[in-house]
C-alpha positions as CSV (number, residue, x, y, z in Angstrom):
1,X,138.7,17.9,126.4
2,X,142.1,19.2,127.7
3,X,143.0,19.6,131.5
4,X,143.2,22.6,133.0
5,X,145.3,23.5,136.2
6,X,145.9,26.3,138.3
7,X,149.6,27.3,138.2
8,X,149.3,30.8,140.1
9,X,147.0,33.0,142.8
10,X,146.8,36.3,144.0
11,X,144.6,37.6,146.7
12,X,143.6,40.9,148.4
13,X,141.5,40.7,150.8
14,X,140.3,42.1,154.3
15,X,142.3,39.2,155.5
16,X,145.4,39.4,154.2
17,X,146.9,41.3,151.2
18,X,148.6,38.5,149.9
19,X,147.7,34.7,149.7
20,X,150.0,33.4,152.3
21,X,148.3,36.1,154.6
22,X,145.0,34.7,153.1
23,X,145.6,31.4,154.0
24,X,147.0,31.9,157.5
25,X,144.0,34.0,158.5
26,X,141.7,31.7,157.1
27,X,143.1,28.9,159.3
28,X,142.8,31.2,162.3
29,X,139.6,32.3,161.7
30,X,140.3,36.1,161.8
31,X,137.4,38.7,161.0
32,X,138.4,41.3,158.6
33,X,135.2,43.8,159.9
34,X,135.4,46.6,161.4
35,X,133.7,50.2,161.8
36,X,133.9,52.0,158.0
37,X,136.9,54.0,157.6
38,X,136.7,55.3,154.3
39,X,133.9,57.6,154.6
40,X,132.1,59.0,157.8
41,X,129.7,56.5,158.4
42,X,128.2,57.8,161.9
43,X,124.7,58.6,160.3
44,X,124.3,55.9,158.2
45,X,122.4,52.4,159.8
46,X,125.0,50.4,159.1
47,X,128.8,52.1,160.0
48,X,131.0,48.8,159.6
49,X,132.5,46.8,156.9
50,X,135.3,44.5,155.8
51,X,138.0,47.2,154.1
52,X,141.5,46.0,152.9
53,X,143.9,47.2,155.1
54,X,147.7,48.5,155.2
55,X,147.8,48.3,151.3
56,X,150.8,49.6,149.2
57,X,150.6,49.4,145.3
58,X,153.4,51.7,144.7
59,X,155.4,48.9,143.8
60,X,153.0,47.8,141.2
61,X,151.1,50.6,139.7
62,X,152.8,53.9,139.7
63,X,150.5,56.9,141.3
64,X,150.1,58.3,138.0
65,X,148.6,55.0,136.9
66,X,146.7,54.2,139.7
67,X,144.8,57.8,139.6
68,X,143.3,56.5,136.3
69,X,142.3,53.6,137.5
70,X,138.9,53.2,140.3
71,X,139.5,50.8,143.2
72,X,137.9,47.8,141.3
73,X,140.1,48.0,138.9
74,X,143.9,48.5,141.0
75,X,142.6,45.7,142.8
76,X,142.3,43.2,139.8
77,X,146.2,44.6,139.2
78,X,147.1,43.9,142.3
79,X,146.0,40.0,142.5
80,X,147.3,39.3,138.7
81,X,150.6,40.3,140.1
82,X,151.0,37.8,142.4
83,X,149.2,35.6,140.6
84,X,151.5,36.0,137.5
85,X,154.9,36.3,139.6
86,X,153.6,32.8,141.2
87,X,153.0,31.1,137.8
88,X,156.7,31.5,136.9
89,X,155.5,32.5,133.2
90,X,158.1,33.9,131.7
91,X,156.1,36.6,129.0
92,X,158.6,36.7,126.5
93,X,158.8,32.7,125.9
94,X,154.6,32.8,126.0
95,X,152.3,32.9,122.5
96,X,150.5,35.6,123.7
97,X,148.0,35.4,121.3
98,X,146.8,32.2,123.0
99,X,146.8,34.1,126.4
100,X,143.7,35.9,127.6
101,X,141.7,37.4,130.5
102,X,138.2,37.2,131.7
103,X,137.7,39.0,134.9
104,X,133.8,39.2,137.0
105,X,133.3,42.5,138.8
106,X,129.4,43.0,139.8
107,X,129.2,46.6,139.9
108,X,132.6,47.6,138.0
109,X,133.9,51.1,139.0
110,X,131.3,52.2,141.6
111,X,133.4,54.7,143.4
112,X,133.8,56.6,140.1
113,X,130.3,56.8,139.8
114,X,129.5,57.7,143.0
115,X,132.3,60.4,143.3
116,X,132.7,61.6,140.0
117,X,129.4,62.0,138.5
118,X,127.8,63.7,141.7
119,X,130.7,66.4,141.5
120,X,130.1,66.9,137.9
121,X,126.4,67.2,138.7
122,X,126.7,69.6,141.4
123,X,129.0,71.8,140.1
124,X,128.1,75.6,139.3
125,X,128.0,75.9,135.3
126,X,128.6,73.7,132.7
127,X,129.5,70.4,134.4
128,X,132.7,69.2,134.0
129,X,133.3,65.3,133.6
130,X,136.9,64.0,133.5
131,X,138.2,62.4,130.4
132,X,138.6,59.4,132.8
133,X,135.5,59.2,133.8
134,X,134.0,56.6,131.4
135,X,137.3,54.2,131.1
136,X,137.6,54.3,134.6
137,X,133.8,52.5,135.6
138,X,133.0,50.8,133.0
139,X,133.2,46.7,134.3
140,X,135.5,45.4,131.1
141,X,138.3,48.1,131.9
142,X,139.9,45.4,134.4
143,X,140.5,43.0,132.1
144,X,141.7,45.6,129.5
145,X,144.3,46.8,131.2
146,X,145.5,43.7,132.3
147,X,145.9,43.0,128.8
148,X,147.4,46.1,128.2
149,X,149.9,45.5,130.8
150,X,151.2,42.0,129.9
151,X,150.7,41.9,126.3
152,X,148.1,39.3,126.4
153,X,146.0,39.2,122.7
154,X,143.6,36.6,123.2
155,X,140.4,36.3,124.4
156,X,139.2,39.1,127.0
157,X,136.0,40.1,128.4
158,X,133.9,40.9,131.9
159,X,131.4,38.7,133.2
160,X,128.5,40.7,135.3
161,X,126.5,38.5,137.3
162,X,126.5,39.6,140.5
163,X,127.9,37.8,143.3
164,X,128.1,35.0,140.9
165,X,131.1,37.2,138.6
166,X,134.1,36.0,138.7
167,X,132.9,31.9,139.4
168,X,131.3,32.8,135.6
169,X,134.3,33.8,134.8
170,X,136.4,31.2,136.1
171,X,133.8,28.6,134.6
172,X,134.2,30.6,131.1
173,X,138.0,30.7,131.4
174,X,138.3,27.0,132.2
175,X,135.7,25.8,129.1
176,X,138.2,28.6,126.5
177,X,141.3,26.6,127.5
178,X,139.3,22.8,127.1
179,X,138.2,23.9,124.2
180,X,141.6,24.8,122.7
181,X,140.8,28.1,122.0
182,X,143.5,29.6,124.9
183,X,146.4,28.0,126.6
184,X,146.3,30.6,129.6
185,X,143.6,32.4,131.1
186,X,144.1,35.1,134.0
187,X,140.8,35.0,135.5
188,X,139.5,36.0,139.0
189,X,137.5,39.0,140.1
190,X,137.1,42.2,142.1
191,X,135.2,44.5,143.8
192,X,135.3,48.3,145.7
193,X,131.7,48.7,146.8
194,X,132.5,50.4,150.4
195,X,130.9,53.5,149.6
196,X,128.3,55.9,150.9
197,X,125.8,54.6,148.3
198,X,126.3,51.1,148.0
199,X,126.0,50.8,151.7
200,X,122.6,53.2,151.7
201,X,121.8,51.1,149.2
202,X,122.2,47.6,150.5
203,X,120.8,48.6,154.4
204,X,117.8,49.9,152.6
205,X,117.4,46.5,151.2
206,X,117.1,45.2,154.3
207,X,120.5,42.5,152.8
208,X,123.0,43.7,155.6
209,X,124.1,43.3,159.2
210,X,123.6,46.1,161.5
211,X,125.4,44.8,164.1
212,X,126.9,48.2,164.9
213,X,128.1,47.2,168.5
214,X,130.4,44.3,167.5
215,X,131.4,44.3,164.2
216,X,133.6,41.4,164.1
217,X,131.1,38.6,165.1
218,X,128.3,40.4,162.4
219,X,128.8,37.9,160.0
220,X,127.2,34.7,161.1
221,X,125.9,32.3,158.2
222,X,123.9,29.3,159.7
223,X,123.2,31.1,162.9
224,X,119.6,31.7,163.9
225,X,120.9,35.5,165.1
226,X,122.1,36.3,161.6
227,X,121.0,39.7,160.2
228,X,122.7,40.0,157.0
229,X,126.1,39.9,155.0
230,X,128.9,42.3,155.6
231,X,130.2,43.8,152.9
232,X,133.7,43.7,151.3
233,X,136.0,44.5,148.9
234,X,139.0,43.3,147.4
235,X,140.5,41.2,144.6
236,X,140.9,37.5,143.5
237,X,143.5,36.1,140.5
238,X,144.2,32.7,139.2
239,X,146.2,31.6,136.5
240,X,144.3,28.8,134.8
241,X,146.4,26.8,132.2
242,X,146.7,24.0,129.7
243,X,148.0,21.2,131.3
244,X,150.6,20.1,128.8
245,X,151.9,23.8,128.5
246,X,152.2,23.7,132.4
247,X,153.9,20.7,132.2
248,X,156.2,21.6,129.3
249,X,157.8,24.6,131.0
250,X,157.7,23.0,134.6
251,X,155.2,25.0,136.6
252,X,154.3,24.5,140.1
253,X,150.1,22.8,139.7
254,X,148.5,24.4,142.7
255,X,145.3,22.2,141.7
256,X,143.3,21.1,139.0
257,X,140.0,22.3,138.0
258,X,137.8,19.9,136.8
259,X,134.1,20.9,136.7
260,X,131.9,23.4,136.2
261,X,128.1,24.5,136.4
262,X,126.2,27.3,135.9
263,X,122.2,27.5,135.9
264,X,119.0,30.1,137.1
265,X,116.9,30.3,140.1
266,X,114.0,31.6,137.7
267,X,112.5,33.0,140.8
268,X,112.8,36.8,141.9
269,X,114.9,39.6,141.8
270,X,117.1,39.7,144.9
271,X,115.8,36.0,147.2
272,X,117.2,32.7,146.6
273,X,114.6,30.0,145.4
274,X,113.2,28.9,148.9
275,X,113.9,25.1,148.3
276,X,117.1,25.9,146.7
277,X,116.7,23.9,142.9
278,X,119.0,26.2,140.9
279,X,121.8,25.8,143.9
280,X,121.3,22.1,143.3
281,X,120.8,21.7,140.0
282,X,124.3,24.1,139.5
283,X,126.2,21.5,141.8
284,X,125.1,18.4,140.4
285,X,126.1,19.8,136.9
286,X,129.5,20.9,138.2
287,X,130.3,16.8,139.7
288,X,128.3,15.5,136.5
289,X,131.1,17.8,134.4
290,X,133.9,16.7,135.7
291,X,132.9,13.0,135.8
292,X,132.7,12.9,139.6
293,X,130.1,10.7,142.0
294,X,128.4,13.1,144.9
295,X,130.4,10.9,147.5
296,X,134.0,12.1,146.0
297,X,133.3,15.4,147.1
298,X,135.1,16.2,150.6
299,X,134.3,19.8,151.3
300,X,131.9,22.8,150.0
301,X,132.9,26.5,150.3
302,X,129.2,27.8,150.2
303,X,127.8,30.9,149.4
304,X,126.9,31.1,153.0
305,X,126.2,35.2,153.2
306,X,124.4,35.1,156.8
307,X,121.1,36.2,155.2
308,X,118.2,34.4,156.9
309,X,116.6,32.8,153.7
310,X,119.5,32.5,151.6
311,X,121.6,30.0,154.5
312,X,118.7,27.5,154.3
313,X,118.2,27.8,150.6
314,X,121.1,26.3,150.3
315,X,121.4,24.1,153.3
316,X,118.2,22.6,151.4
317,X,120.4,22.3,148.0
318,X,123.1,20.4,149.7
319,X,120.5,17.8,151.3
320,X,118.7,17.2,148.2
321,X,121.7,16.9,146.1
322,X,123.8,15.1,148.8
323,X,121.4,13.1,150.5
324,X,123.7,10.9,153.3
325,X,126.6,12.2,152.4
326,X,125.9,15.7,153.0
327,X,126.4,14.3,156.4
328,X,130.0,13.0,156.0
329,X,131.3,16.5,154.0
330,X,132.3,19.6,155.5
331,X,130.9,22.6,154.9
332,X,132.0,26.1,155.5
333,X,131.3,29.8,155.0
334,X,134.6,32.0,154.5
335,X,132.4,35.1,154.2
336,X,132.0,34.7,158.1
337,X,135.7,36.1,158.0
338,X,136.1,37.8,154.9
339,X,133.1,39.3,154.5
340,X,130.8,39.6,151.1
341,X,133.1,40.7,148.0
342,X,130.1,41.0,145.5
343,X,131.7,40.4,142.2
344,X,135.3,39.1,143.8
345,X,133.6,36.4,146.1
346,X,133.8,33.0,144.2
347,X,137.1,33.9,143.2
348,X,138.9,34.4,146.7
349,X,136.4,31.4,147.9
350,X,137.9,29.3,144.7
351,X,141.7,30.6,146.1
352,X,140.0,29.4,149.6
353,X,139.5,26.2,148.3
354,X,143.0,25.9,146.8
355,X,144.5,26.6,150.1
356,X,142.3,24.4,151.9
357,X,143.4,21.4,148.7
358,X,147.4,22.4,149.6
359,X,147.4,22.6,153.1
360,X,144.8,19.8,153.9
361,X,142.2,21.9,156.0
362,X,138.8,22.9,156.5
363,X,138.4,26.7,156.7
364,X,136.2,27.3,159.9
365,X,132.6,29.2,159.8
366,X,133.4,31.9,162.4
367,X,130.6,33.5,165.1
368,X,128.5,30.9,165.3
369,X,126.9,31.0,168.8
370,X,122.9,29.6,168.4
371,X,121.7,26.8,166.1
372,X,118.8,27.7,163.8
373,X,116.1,24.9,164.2
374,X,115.4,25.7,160.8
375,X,118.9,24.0,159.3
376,X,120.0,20.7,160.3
377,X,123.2,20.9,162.1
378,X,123.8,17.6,162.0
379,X,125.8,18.5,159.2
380,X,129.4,19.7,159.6
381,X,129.6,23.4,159.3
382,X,132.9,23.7,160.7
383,X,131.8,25.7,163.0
384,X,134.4,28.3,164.9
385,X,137.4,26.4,164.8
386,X,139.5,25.0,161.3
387,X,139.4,20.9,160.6
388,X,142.5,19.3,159.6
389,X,141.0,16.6,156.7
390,X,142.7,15.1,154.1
391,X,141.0,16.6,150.8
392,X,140.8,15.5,147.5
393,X,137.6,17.5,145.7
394,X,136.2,20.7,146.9
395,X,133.0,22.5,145.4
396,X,133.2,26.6,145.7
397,X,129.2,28.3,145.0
398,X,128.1,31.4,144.6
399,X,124.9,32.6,143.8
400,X,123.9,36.4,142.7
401,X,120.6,38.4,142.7
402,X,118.6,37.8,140.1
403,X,119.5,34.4,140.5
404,X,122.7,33.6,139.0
405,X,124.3,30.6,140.5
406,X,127.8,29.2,139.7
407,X,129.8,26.1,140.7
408,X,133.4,25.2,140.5
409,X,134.5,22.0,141.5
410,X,138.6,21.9,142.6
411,X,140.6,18.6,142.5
412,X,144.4,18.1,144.4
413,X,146.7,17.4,141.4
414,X,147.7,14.2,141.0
């Protein structure tokens, strides 16, 4: 099997719109929520979210582009930008037949759907749908016009699996270039799910905050006050890449991946297996990939949405698996700032990760005010404030309904 390494990132996010912003907020544990600006949300239960904010594409996608294009999928531009400008690739020196692009989105273009259908439907006559409508939602559109844009000719596809996307479609990415069938993969994921609908949707679930009167501190995973996940949007990117082909042309190795895992609750539509065996079984396949022993692991960026069953599903997972060590790792929950990207999670949680690798840090779990006597916190959730810790191999889950679950396991380049 070849090595794979990470060579580039991009990240938009309600933290930052680049990932130096990322990172910075991370370690300072902002929250990105606030009350919903992007449609009036004063009748709705819940009227806050975690929006991107001060964003400027101009500079990358022309308006003319862009208007073809739903949110999801200028996201996913966005990110490979950066991601791509930070690689150092130079396209014209690359086989781009052995280049390709699998990006996760759960939902795809829901803000077309939403907006554009329910016009058509309403209006008086024959409806009228725009010639855009259909390329513009569909979920494998972001990683076609990625290709489109660059040139790249090899494999590309979408990976729908909820909040579980775009760790699939790292994990898919990484097994296409240690297979030999790629030498670069962009990979990542995105999401634009703050809309009327998907909120009505979600708060009628019963899967979301209403902590209307102060936003900022809704998120709380591993608090016994937690109500639900906050949703956000935003975009993820890595450049994933041979190792001897990074070597060859001298890039930068941001990290190494090393591991993957990917398995099934088998247990019900939207709630986590109560004693958490698919989140343990997908993290003990991700160390047992990448030839690791449970004690080399140093830190786990959890799924950690602030729902009440799914934070000790997997606070379960990690004791089973762990057993004594889970008390010497740390453990955080970067959805307390960033809130819940849906499809884009695991990849700005895998960028998370990376940060954490470079910079030698824990990322903090933010709010957390009350332990739940229903999780031991004797383990080290990194609670409020950022630990500075030498790390070597970091885990990154997430876990989507109908119980998907994904693991990938992050190494510092050596």
């Amino acid at each position: 099997m070849r090595r794979v390494v990470v060579t580039g990132v991009g990240a938009l996010t309600p933290i930052g719109n680049t990932y130096e912003e990322y990172k910075e907020s991370l370690k300072r544990g902002i929250s990105g929520a606030s009350l919903i600006t992007k449609f009036d949300a004063s009748n709705f239960k819940v009227k806050f979210a975690c929006e991107l904010k001060n964003t400027d594409y101009e500079h990358i996608l022309p308006k003319k582009e862009a208007r073809r294009m739903d949110s999801f999928t200028i996201y996913a531009m966005v990110a490979t930008h950066e991601a791509l400008e930070m690689s150092g690739l130079d396209l014209e020196k690359t086989d781009l037949d052995r280049a390709g692009v699998v990006w996760g989105s759960g939902i795809g273009g829901f803000e077309t759907m939403e907006h554009d259908m329910t016009e058509a439907a309403l209006s008086v006559g024959e409806p009228r749908y725009s010639p855009f409508l259909i390329p513009k939602l569909i979920a494998d559109i972001a990683p076609g016009q990625i290709s489109i844009k660059y040139g790249f000719r090899g494999i590309n596809f979408a990976t729908v699996s909820a909040c579980a996307s775009s760790t699939h479609a790292i994990a898919v990415s990484f097994d296409y270039i240690r297979m030999g069938r790629a030498d670069i993969m962009v990979t990542g994921g995105s999401e634009a799910a703050i809309t009327r609908a998907s909120v009505g949707g979600f708060t009628s679930m019963k899967a979301m905050s209403e902590r209307n009167d102060d936003p900022s501190t809704a998120s709380r995973p591993f608090d016994v006050d937690r109500d639900g996940f906050v949703l956000g949007e935003g975009a993820g990117a890595l450049i994933l890449e041979e190792y001897e082909h990074a070597k060859k042309r001298g890039a930068r190795i941001l990290a190494e991946v090393v591991g993957v895992g990917m398995t099934a609750d088998a247990y019900h539509m939207t709630a986590p297996h109560p004693e958490g065996i698919g989140a343990r079984n997908v993290m003990a396949l991700a160390i047992k990939d990448a030839g690791l022993r449970i004690e080399d692991i140093d830190y786990i960026n959890v799924h950690g949405t602030s729902t009440p069953l799914g934070d000790i599903a997997e606070t379960k997972a990690i004791q089973q698996l762990f057993k004594e060590h889970a008390y010497d790792l740390n453990i955080s929950s970067t959805k307390s700032m960033t809130g819940h990207l849906l499809g884009g999670a695991g990849a700005i949680e895998a960028i998370a990760c990376i940060a954490a690798l470079q910079d030698n840090f824990v990322p903090p779990t933010i709010n957390h005010f009350n332990d739940d006597p229903a999780i031991d916190n004797k383990l080290n959730f990194t609670f409020n404030t950022l630990q500075e810790k030498k790390l070597n191999c970091v885990l990154s889950n997430t876990f989507g309904f109908g119980g998907h679950n994904a693991s990938v396991l992050l190494k510092k380049f050596e």
